[in-house]
Structures are given as structure tokens and as C-alpha cells.
N, C-alpha and C positions, 0 to 999 in steps of 0.2 A: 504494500500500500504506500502511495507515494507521500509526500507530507500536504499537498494540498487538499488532497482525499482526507486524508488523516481532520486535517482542520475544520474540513466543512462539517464533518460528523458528528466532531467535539461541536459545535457552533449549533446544528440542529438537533444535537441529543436533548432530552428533557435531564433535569437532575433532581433527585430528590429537596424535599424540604425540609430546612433546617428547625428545627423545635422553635419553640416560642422563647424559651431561654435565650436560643442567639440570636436568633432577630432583635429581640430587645437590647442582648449586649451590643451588638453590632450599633443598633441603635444610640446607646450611651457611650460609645468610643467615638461614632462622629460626631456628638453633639459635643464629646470633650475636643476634637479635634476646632473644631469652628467655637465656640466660646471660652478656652482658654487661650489667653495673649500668647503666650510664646510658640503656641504650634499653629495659632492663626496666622501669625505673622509668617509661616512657611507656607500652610494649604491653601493663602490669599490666593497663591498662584495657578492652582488649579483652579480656583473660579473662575481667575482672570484669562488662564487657557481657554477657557469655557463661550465665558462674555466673547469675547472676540472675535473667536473660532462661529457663534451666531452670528454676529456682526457680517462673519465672511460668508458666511452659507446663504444665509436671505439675501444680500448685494447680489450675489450669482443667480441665485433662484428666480430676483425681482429682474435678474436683465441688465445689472450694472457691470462691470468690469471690475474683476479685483487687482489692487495693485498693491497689495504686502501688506502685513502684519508685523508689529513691533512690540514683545512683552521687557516691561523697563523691572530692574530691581527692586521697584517700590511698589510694585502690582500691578502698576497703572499701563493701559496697553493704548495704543493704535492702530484702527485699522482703515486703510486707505481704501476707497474704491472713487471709478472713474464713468461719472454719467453725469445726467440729470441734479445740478446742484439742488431741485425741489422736485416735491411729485410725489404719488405714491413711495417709488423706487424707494425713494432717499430716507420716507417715514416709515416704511415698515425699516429699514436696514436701520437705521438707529433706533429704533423702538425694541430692536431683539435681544440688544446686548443684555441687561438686565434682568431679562426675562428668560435669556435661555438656557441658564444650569438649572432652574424649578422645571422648565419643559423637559429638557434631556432626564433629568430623575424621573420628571412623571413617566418617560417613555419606558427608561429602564423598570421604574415598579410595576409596568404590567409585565416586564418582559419574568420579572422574576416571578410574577404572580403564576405567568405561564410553566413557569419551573425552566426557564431558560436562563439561567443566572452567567453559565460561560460565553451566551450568546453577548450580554451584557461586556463582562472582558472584552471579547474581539471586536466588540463593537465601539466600543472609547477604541481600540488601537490602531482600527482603520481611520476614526475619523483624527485620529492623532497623525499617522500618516501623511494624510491629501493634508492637514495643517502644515507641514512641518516643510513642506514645498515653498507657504507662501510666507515661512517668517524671514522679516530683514537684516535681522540684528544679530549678536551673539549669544547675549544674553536668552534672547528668546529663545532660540533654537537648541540651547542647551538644556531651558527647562523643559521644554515640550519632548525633549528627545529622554531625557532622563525616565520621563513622567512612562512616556511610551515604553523604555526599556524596563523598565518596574513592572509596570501591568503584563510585559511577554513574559517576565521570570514567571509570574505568578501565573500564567493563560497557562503556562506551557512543564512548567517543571514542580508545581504542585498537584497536591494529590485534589480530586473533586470537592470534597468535606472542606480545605483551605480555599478553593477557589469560588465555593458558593459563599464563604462566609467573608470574602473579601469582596463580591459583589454587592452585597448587602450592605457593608461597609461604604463603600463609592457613594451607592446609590441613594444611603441615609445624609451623606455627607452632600449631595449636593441639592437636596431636599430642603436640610437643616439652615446650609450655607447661604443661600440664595435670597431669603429675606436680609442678612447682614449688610452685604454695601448697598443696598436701596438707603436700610435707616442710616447706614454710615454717609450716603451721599445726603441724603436731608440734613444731616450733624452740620456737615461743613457746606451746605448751600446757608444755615441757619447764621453761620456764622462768617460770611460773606465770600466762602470763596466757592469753588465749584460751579461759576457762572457760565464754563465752556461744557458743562456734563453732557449728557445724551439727553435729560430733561430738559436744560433750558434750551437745546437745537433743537429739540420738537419742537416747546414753543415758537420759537422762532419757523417753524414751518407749516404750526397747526394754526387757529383758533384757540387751541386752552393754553392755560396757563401751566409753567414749568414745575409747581405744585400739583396741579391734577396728573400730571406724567408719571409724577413719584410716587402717586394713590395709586395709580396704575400700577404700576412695577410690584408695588407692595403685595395689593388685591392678588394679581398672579402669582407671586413664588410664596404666599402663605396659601390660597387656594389648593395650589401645586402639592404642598408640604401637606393637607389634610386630607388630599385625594392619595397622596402618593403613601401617607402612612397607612389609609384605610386599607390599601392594597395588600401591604407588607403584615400587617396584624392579621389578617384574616385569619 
């Protein structure tokens, strides 16, 4: 059997489910992972993979041109695309950044609901891949690359029982995560900076104000989190 064979199988096997015990651990490891300060300040970076990696998916999806992505040491990313300075395009592409690690977990908690959990694995590694094409910088490219090489150790040289209980993991974690830089972004719009975020370019593209954008963002990745839990406790 060749290794791509091998992979598709692993990919569409079901895997059993894990007890209610680890779900819920799993659950209290990412919730320690995103509110405590010193390993936030490390897993910022996967959100921020996250964030921007939407950014770049919708830009292509809505017909715009992508033209690189750049994740900086401080979390903070950019992603460039080349169209329509306004327009749909431009308002769903900026509208996803914040909203797309609560989508990608809601997507992942059916997949685990399905018992697809390793499906989950290859599925961050692929879209880690087509990412890792469009990063510009060094920086960027060494976390995405890293992030990617973690996720094969664990796709490919753990046993099943560790790889469903690391999907669970991921996928709490970007459940949990996803409401934080919304309030983090409200903190410092409240406190006068953050006037270039993705909320105040909507307003500047919509009708509403850079306030109802942030209700927005919110409404979805807590939505995301109570749908995405229901899934996972069943």
C-alpha cells in the first residue's frame, strides 16, 4: 500500500469516541491554553494563523487576487489581496478574519461528532500547506511551518487514542480562543488605538458603525463556541 493510499484511509476511517472524561479534559487544557498569559502569548499565533489564512480563503473564493500573507512576532498579521478597493469582495474578505477560527472549530466539531477526528488532523495540515505558499516573511513561515510539522508528528507517528485526543484539543482550543481578540480588539479600540482593525475598514465600507462589527464578530465565535460545544458533549 503506497503512502497516499495509506493516508486517504486514515482520513476517511471513523475513530472511536473518546469518554466524556477526555472530552472535558481536553476541554480544560484548551481553555488553560487561551486564558492563561504565558501560553496565550505562544497559541496567539495559531489564531492568528487562523485569522488570516480566512482572510486569504474568502479574497480567492470572493474573486480577488491574493498577494501574500505576513504573521509578525507580536501576533499581529497581514494579508494583502489585489481587487476591488470596495464591494462585496473586499467586505466579506475583511469581515472573515475574526470570525474564522469559531467557523473552522464549528466545522471541525461536526467532523469529530462524525467520529472523524484524524480527518480533523489532515485537515489543519492541508490547509496549512496551500498557507505556507502564500507567506512573505520569515517569521511567518517558520510558525506556520513549525505549527504544520507538529500536527504530521502527531497525524502520522501517534497511536489513534493520542490523535483523537489531540483533535479534541485543537478543536476546543479554537472554539474557546476565538471570542478573545474580538474583546481584546474592543480593549484597545476603547482605548484609542486599533482605529486600522478589520472593524473600523468595514465601517468604513458598510453603513454600520465599527462597534456593531465587533457585536458581530462576538455574536459568531460565542454562537460558534455553544454550537461547537453542544457537539463535542453529546
Amino acid at each position: 500500500m503506497d503512502a497516499a493510499t495509506l493516508v486517504w484511509e486514515r482520513v476517511v476511517a471513523r475513530q472511536p469516541m473518546p469518554t466524556e472524561g477526555v472530552v472535558l479534559a481536553t476541554a480544560l487544557a484548551a481553555l488553560a491554553l487561551v486564558m492563561v498569559r504565558a501560553s496565550w502569548a505562544w497559541t496567539r499565533h495559531a489564531v492568528t494563523i487562523v485569522h488570516e489564512g480566512a482572510h486569504g480563503f474568502v479574497a480567492m473564493a470572493s474573486g480577488r487576487r491574493l498577494a501574500g500573507i505576513r504573521l509578525h512576532s507580536d501576533s499581529s498579521g497581514v494579508t494583502l489581496s489585489k481587487g476591488r478597493p470596495s464591494g462585496p469582495g473586499m467586505i466579506v474578505t475583511t469581515a472573515a478574519g475574526y470570525v474564522g477560527p469559531a467557523v473552522l472549530g464549528l466545522g471541525c466539531a461536526w467532523l469529530l461528532s462524525q467520529r472523524h477526528a484524524v480527518a480533523v488532523l489532515w485537515l489543519m495540515l492541508v490547509a496549512l500547506a496551500l498557507l505556507l505558499v502564500q507567506i512573505r516573511n520569515f517569521f511567518g513561515f517558520f510558525v506556520v511551518l513549525a505549527t504544520g510539522v507538529g500536527l504530521f508528528v502527531v497525524s502520522w507517528r501517534l497511536d489513534v487514542d493520542a490523535q483523537v485526543t489531540a483533535a479534541y484539543v485543537v478543536t476546543w482550543f479554537l472554539l474557546l480562543a476565538a471570542p478573545r481578540p474580538v474583546m481584546e480588539l474592543q480593549s484597545s479600540r476603547r482605548h484609542g488605538r486599533g482605529r486600522g482593525s478589520d472593524a473600523d475598514q468595514l465601517a468604513r465600507l458598510t453603513p454600520l458603525p465599527a462597534l456593531v462589527w465587533v457585536g458581530v464578530f462576538l455574536g459568531v465565535t460565542v454562537g460558534a463556541l455553544f454550537v461547537g460545544a453542544g457537539l463535542l458533549l453529546v
